[in-house]
N, C-alpha and C positions, 0 to 999 in steps of 0.2 A: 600583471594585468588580470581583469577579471576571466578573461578568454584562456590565458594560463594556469589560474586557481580552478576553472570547472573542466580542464583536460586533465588536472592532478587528480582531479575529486574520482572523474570516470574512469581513467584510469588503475586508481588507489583498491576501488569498489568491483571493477571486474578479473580484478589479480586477486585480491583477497575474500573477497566474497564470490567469484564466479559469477556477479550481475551485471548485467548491462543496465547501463542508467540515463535516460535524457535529460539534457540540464536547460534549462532556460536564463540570459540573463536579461535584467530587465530595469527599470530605474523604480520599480514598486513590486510588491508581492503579488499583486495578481496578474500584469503582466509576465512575469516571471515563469508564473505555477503555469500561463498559458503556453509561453512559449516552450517550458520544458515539456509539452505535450506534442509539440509539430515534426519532432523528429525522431520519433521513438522506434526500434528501442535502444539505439544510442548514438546518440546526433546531439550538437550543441546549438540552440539558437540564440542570436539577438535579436531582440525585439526591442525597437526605440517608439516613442510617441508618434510618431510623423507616421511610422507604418501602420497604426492601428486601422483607417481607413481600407485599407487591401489587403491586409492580414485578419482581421477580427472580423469586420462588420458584416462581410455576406456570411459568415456563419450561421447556422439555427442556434436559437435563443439554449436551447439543449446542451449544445456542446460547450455553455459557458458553467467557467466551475462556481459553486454553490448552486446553481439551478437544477432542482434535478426535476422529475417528470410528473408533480403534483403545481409545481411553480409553471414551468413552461405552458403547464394546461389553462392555467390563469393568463399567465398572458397572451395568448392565443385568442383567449375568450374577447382580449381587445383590440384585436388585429395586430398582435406583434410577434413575428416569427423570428424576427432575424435581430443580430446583436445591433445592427444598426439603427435599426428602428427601437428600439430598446433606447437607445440611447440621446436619440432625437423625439422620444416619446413623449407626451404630455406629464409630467412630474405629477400634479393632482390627482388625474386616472391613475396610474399605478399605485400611487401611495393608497388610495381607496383600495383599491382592488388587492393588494398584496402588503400594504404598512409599509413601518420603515425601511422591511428590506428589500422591498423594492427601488426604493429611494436607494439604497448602497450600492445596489447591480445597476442602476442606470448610472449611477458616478465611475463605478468601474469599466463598464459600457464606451464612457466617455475615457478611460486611461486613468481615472482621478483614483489612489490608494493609499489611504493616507496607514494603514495598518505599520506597524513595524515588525520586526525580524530579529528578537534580541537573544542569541544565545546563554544568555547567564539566566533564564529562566525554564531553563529546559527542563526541571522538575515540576514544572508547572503545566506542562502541557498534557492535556486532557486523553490524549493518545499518540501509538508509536505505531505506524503501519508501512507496509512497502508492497508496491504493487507492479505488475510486468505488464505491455500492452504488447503483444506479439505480431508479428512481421506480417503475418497470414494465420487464419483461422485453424485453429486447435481443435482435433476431436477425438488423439486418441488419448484415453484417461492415464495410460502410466507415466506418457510424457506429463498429464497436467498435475500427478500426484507428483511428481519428482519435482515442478516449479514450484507447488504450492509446501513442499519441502523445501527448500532453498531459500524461499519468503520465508515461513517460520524462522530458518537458522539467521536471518537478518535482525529479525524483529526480534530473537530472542537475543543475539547480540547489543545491541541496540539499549536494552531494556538491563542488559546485564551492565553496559559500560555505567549506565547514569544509577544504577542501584535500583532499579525499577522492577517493581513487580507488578502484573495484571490479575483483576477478576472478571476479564470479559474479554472473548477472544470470537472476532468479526471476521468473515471470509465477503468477498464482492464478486460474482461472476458477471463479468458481461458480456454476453453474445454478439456474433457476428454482424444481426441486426439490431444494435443499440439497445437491446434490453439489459435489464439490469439490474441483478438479484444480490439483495444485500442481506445475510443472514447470521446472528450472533447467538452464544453460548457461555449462559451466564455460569461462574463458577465457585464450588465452595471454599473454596481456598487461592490463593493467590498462588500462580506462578509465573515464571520467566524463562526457565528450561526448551531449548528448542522442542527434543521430544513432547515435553507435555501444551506445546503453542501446537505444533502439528497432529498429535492426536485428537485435540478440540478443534482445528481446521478440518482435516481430513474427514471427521466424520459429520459435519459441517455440508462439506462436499459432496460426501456418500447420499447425504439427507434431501439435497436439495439442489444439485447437477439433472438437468432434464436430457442430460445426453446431444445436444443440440452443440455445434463448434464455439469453439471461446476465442475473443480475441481479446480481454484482459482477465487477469486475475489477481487476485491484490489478500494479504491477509493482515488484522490490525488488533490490535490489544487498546485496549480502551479499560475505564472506570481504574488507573492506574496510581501506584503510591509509592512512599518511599518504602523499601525493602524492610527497613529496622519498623516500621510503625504496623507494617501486615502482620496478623493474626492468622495462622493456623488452624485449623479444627481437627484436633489429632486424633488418626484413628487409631482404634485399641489393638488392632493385630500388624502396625504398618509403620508406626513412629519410631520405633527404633529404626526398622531398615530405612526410611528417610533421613535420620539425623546421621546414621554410618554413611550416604552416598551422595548427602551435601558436599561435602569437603573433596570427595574423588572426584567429582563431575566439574570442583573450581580447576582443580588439577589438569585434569584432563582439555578443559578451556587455556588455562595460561599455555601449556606444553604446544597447543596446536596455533594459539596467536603465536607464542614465538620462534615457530619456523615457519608462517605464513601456508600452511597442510593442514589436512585433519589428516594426523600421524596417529593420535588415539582416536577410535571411534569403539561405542560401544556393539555389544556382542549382536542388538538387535536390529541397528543397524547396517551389519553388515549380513546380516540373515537378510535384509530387505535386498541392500545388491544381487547378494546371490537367485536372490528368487529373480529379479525383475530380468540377471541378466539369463535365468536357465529358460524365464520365458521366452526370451529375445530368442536363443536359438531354437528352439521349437519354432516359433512364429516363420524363423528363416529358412529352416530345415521342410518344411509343408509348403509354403510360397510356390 
């Protein structure tokens, strides 16, 4: 049953990857994407038609997905705050006011999605991202460097399984109070390497964390391609040691999928342990 394939999926995803994941199931993609929102950070909902009324519609127009805080302002502008009214709204006004896509969010408004979900085109999709929304608000930074590490080894997984590589690597912080900063790092070369996803997040972070508590964090690789077709721009003191540490770092990947561990971890890696955990006892040692 569907309810048994998305306890496999959660299950599968927080033994092997250490994430917790919320699944929505739903009879369309946007119900779905909403309901895998309601129970996070690892909860399974159903959401059928019949419950759109009590489940969606007193919402703010905000917390529906595709709208984010340039759209909601517009419809505002026409007294529509909530998905409900979104949905029973005047179809002419929004279409003026916002175009077609206004016209697709009051259909989805209404449950209507007609989008499909086809896995054999997974080389096609425009980006590969994974994001955490957390229980209670976040504000100490090693924990959010250590999630925002965990994200990357996803998405660089992820990227590795379908031969994908990225030239644009997006971090999303949102705050406690609903804001929500999206910022990306465009790159000269293409990778897929968790290290080098999490170095272009990380400093992502560094750039643009106001210090303020988080309650999601998400990181996503975008402008993406097949592996064999990315182009290089090799540097003159740097290309040998790249094409020697291709081949150990696939190694070092198969070795740790197939004992379900990171049994091999690299040297700098586990220099980052050691720091975070020598700072832990300090921090506990002064308390």
């Amino acid at each position: 049953s569907p309810l048994e394939i998305a306890k496999m999926i959660q299950q599968a995803l927080l033994t092997e990857l250490q994430l917790p994941c919320s699944i929505g199931i739903a009879p369309n993609l946007f119900l779905a994407k909403t309901a895998s929102d309601m129970k996070k950070p690892l909860g399974i909902t159903v959401l059928r038609k019949r419950d759109i009324p009590e489940m969606i519609w007193p919402l703010p127009v905000e917390a529906m997905h595709g709208i984010g805080e340039k759209t909601a302002e517009k419809l505002n502008d026409i007294h529509i705050q909530t998905i409900e009214q979104l949905a029973k709204g005047n179809e002419h006004i929004i279409r003026a006011k916002i175009g077609k896509h206004g016209v697709d969010l009051q259909r989805r408004a209404k449950g209507m999605d007609d989008r499909e979900v086809d896995p054999s085109q997974m080389g096609q999709h425009k980006s590969v991202g994974n994001s955490m929304t957390f229980s209670k608000d976040m504000d100490e930074e090693k924990e959010l460097l250590d999630m925002l590490e965990r994200l990357s080894k996803s998405v660089s997984k992820r990227l590795q399984k379908r031969t994908l590589v990225s030239y644009n690597i997006q971090i999303m912080i949102k705050y406690h109070d609903r804001r929500t900063v999206t910022r990306s790092k465009q790159l000269k070369n293409a990778i897929c390497e968790e290290r080098d996803i999490f170095q272009a997040a990380s400093r992502l972070w560094k750039q643009h964390w106001d210090g303020d508590s988080v309650r999601l964090l998400g990181v996503t690789a975008t402008e993406i391609e097949w592996k064999t077709e990315s182009v290089k721009q090799l540097d003159l003191f740097s290309f040998e040691e790249d094409a020697k540490e291709e081949p150990l770092l696939a190694v070092i990947d198969q070795i740790n999928d197939k004992y379900g561990m990171p049994i091999l971890q690299r040297g700098s890696q586990l220099l980052r342990k050691q720091e975070k955990s020598f700072q832990q006892k300090l921090e506990n040692k002064f308390m």
